[in-house]
N, CA, C and O atoms as a GROMACS GRO file, in nm:
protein
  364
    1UNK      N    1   0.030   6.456  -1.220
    1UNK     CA    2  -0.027   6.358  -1.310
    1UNK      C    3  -0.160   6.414  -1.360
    1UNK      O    4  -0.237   6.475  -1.286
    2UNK      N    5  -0.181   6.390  -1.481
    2UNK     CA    6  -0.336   6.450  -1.562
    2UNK      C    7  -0.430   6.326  -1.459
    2UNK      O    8  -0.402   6.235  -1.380
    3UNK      N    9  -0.545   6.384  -1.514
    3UNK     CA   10  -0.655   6.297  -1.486
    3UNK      C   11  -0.686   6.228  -1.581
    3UNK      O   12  -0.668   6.284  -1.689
    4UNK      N   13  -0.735   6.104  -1.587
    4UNK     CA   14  -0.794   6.016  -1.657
    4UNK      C   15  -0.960   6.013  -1.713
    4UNK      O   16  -1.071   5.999  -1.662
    5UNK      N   17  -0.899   6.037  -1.858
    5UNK     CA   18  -1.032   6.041  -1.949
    5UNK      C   19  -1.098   5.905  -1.970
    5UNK      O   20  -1.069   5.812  -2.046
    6UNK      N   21  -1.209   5.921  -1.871
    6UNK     CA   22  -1.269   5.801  -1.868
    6UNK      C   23  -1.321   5.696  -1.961
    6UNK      O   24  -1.365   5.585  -1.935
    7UNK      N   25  -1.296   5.790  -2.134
    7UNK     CA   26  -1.309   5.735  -2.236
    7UNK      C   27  -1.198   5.666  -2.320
    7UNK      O   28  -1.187   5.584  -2.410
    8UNK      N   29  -1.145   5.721  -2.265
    8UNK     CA   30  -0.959   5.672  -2.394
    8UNK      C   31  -0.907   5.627  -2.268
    8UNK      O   32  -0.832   5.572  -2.349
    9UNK      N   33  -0.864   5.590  -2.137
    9UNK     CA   34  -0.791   5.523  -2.057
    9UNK      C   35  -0.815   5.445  -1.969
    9UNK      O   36  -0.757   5.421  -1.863
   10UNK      N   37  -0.930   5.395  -2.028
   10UNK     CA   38  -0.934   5.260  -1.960
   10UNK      C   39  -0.949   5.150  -2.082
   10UNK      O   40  -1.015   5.188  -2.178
   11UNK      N   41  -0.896   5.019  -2.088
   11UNK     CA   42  -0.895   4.899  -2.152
   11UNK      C   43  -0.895   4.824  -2.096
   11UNK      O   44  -0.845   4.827  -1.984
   12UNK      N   45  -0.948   4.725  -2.145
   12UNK     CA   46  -0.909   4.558  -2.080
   12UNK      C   47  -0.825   4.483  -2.133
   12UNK      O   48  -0.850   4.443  -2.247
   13UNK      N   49  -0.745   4.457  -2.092
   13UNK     CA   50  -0.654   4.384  -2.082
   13UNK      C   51  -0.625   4.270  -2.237
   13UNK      O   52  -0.512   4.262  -2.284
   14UNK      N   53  -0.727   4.203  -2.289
   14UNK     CA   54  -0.731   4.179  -2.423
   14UNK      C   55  -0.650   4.287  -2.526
   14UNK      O   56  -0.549   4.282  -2.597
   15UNK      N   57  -0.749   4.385  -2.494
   15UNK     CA   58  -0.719   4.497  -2.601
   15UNK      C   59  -0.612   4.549  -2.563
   15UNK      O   60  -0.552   4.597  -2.659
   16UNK      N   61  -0.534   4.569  -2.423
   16UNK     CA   62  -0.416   4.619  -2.426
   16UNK      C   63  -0.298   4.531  -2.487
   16UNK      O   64  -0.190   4.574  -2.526
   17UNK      N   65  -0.338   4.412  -2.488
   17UNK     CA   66  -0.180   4.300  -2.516
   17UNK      C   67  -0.201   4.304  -2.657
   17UNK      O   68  -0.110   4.254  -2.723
   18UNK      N   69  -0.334   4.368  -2.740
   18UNK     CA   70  -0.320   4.342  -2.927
   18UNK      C   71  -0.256   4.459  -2.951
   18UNK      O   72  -0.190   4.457  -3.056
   19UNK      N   73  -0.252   4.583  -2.876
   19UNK     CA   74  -0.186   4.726  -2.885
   19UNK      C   75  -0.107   4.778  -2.801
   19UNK      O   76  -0.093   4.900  -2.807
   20UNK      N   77  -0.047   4.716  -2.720
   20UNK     CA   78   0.074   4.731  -2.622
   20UNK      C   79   0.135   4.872  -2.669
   20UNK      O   80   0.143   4.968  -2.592
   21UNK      N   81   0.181   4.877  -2.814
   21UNK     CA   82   0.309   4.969  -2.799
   21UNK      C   83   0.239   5.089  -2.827
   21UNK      O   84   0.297   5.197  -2.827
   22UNK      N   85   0.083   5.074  -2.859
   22UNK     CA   86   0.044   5.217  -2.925
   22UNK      C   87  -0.010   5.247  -2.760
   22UNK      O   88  -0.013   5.368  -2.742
   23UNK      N   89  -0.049   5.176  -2.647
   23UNK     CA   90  -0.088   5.208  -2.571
   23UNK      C   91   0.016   5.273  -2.456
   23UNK      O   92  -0.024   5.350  -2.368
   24UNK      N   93   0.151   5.230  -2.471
   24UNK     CA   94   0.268   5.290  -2.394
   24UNK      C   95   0.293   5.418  -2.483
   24UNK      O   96   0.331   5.503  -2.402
   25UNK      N   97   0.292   5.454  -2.562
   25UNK     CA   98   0.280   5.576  -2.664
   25UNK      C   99   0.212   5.658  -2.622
   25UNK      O  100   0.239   5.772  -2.584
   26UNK      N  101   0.105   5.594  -2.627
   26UNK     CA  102  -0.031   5.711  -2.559
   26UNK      C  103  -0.013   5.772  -2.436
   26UNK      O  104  -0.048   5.887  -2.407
   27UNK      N  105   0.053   5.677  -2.350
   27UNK     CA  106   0.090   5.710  -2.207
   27UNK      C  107   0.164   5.804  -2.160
   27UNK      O  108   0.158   5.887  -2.070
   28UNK      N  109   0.260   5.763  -2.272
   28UNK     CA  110   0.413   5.868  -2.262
   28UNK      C  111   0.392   6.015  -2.327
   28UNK      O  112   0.458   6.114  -2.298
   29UNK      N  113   0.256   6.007  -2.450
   29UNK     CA  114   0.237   6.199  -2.522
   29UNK      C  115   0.159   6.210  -2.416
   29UNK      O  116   0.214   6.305  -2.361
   30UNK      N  117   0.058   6.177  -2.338
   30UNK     CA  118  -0.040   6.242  -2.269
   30UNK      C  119  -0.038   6.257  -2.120
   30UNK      O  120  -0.124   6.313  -2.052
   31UNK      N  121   0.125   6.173  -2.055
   31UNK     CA  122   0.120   6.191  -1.926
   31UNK      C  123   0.020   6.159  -1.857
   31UNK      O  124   0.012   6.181  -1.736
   32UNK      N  125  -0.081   6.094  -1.937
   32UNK     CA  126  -0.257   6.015  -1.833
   32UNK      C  127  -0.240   5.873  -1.802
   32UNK      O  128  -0.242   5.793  -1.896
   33UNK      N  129  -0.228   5.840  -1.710
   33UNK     CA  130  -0.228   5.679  -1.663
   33UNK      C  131  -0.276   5.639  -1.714
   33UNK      O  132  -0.332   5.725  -1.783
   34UNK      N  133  -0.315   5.521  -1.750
   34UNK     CA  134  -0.389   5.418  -1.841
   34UNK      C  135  -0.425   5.281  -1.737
   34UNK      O  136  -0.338   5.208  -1.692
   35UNK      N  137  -0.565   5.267  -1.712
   35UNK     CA  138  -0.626   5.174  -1.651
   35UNK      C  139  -0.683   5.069  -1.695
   35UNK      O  140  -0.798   5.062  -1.740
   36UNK      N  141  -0.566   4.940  -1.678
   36UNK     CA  142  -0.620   4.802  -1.745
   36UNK      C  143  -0.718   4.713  -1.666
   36UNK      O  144  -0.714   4.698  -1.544
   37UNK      N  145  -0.796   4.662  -1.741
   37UNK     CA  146  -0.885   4.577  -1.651
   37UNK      C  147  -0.872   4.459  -1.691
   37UNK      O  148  -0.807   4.413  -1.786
   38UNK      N  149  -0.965   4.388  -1.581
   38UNK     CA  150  -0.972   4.221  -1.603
   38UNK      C  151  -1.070   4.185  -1.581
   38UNK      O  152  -1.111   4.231  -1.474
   39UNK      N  153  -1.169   4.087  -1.654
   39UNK     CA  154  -1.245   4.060  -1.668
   39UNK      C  155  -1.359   4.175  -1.585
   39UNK      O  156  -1.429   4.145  -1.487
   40UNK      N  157  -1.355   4.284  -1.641
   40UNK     CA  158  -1.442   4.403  -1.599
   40UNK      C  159  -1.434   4.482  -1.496
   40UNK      O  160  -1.521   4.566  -1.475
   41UNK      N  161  -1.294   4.458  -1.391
   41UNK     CA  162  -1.276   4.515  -1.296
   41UNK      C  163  -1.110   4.566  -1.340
   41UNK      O  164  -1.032   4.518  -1.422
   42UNK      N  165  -1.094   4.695  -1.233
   42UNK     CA  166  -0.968   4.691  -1.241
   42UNK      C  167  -0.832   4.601  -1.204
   42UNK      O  168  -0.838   4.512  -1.119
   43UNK      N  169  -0.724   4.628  -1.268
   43UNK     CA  170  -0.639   4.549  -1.272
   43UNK      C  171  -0.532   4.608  -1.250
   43UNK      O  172  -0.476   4.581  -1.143
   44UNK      N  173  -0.484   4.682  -1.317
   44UNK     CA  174  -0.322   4.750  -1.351
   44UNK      C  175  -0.319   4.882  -1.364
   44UNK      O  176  -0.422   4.936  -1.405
   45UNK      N  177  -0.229   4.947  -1.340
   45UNK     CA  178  -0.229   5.093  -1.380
   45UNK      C  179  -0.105   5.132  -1.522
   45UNK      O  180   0.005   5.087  -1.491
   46UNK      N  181  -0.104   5.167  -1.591
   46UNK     CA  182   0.050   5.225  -1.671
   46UNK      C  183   0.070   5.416  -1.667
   46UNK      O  184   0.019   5.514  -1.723
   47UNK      N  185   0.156   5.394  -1.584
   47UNK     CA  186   0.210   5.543  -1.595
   47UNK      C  187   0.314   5.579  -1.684
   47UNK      O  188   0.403   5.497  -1.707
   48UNK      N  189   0.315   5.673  -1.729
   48UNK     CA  190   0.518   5.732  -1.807
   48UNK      C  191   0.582   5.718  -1.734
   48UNK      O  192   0.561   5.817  -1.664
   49UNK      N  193   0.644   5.673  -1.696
   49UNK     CA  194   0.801   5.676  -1.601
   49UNK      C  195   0.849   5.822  -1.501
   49UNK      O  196   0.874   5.834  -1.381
   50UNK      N  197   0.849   5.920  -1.616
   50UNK     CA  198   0.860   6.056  -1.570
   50UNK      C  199   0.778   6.109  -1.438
   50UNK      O  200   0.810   6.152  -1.327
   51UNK      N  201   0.646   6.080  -1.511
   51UNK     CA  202   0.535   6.111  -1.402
   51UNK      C  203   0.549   5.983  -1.270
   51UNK      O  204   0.529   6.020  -1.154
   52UNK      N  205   0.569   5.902  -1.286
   52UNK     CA  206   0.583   5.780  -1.167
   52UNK      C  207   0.706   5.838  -1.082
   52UNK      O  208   0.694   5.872  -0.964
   53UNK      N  209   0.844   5.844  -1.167
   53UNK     CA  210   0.935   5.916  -1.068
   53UNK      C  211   0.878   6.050  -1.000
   53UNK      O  212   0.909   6.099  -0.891
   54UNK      N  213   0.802   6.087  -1.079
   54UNK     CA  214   0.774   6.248  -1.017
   54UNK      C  215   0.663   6.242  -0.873
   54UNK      O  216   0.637   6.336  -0.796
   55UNK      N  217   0.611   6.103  -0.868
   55UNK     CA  218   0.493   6.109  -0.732
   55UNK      C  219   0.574   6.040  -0.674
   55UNK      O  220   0.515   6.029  -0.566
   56UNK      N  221   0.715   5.953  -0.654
   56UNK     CA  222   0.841   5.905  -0.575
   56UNK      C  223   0.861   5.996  -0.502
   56UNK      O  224   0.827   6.005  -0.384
   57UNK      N  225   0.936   6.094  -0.587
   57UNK     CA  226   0.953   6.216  -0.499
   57UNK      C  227   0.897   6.286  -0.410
   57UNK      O  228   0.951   6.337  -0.312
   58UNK      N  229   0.740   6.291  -0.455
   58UNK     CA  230   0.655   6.393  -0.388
   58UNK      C  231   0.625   6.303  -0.283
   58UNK      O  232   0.634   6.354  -0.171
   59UNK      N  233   0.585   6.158  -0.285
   59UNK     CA  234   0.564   6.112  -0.150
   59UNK      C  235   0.729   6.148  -0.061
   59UNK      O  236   0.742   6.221   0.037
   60UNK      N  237   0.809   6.091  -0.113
   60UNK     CA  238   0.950   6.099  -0.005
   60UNK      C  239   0.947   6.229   0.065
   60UNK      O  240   0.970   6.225   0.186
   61UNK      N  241   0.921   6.348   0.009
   61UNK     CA  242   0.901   6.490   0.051
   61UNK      C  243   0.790   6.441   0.153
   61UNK      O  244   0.814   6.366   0.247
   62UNK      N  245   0.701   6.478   0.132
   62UNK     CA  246   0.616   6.433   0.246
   62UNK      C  247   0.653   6.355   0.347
   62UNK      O  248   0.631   6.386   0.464
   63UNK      N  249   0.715   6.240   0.311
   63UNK     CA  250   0.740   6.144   0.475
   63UNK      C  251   0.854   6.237   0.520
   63UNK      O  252   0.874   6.242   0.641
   64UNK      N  253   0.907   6.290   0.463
   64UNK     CA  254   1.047   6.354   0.500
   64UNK      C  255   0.964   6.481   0.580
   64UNK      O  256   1.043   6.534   0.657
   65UNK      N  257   0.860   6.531   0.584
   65UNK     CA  258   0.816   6.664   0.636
   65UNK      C  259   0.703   6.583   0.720
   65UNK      O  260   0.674   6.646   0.822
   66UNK      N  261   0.636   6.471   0.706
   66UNK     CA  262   0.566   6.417   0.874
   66UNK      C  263   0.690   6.378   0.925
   66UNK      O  264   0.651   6.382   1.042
   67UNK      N  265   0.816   6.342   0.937
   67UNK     CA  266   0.896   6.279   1.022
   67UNK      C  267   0.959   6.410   1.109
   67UNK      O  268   0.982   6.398   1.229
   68UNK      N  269   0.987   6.550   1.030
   68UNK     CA  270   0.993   6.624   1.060
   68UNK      C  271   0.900   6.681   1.201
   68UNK      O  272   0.932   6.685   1.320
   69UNK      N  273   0.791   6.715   1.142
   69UNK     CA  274   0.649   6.760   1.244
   69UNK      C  275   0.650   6.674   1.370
   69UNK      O  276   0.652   6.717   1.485
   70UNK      N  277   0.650   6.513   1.325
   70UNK     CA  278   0.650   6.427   1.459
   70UNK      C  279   0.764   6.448   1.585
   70UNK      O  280   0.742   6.425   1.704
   71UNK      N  281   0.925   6.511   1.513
   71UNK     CA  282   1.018   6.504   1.554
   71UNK      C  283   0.980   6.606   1.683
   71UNK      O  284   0.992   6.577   1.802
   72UNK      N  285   0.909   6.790   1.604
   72UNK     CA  286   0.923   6.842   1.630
   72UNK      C  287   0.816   6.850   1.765
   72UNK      O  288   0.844   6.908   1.870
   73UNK      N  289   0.675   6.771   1.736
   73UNK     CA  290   0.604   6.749   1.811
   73UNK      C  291   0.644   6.685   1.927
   73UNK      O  292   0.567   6.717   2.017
   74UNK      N  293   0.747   6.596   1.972
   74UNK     CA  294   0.796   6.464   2.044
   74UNK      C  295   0.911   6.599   2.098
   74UNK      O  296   1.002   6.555   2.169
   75UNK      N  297   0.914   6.743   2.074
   75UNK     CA  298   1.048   6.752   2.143
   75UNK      C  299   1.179   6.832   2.092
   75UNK      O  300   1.234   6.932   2.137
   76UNK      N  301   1.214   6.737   1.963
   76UNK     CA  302   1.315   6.744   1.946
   76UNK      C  303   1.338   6.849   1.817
   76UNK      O  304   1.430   6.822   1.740
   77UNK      N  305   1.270   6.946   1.795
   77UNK     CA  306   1.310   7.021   1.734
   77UNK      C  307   1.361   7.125   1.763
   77UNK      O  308   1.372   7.114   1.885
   78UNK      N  309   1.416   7.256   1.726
   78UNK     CA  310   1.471   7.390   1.751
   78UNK      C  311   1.368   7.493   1.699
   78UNK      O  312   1.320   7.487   1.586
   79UNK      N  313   1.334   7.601   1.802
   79UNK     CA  314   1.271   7.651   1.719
   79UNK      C  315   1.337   7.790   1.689
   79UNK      O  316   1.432   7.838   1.751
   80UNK      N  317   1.259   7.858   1.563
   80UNK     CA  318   1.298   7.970   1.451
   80UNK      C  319   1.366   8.012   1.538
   80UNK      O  320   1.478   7.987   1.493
   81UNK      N  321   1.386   8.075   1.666
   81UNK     CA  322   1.443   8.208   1.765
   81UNK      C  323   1.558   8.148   1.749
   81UNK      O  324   1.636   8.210   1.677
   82UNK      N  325   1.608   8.020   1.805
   82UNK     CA  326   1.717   7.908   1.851
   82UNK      C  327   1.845   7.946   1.718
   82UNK      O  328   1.957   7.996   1.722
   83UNK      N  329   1.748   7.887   1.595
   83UNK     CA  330   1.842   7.868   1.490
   83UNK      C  331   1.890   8.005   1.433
   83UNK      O  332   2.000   8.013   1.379
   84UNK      N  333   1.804   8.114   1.445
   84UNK     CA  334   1.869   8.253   1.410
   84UNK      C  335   1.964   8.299   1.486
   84UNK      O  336   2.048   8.372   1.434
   85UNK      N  337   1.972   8.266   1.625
   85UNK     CA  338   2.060   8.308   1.720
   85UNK      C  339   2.184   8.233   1.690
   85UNK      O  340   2.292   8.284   1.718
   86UNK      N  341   2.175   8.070   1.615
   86UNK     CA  342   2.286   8.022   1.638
   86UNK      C  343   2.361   7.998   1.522
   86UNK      O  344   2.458   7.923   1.511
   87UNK      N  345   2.288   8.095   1.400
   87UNK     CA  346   2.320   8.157   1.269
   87UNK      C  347   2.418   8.291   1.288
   87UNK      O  348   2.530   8.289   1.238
   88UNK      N  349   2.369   8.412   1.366
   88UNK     CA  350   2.410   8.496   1.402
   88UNK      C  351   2.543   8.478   1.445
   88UNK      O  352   2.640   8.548   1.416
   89UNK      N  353   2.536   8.367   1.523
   89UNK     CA  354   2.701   8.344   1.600
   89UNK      C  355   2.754   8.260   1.521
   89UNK      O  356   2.871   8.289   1.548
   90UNK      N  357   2.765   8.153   1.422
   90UNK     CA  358   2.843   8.096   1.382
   90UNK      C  359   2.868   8.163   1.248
   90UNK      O  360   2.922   8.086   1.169
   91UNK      N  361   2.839   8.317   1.186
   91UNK     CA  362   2.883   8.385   1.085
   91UNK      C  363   2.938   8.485   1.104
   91UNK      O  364   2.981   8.551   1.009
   0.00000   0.00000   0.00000
């Protein structure tokens, strides 16, 4: 995900509901989140879709590689020597 230009992506919330579609536009050419506010604080975020599926993934990868580490920490993993040896024999 880009970073957010602290000048063009943030609005309040007024101004996003009079320009909704130019502001999902903006979202979708520039891949930069867009930060709505409310009454002067934050409120909402709008991402592209693309980029939102794309940090889905990257978290699931991650829990999928601490569940891993914990597994391996707790025990229950094989290590490198184990699985080459039992590569070797099942080819």
């Amino acid at each position: 995900m880009k970073s957010i230009d602290l000048e063009k992506d943030i609005k309040p919330l007024s101004e996003f509901r009079a320009h909704t579609a130019n502001y999902v536009k903006q979202v979708r050419e520039t891949k930069r989140p867009l930060v709505i506010t409310q009454h002067g604080k934050s409120a909402a975020i709008l991402i592209d879709v693309n980029v939102f599926q794309s940090l889905i993934y990257k978290i699931e990868l991650l829990e999928d590689i601490q569940m891993a580490n914990d597994q391996f920490d707790s025990g229950q993993g094989i290590s490198q020597e184990d699985v080459k040896s039992q590569l070797r024999i099942s080819t």
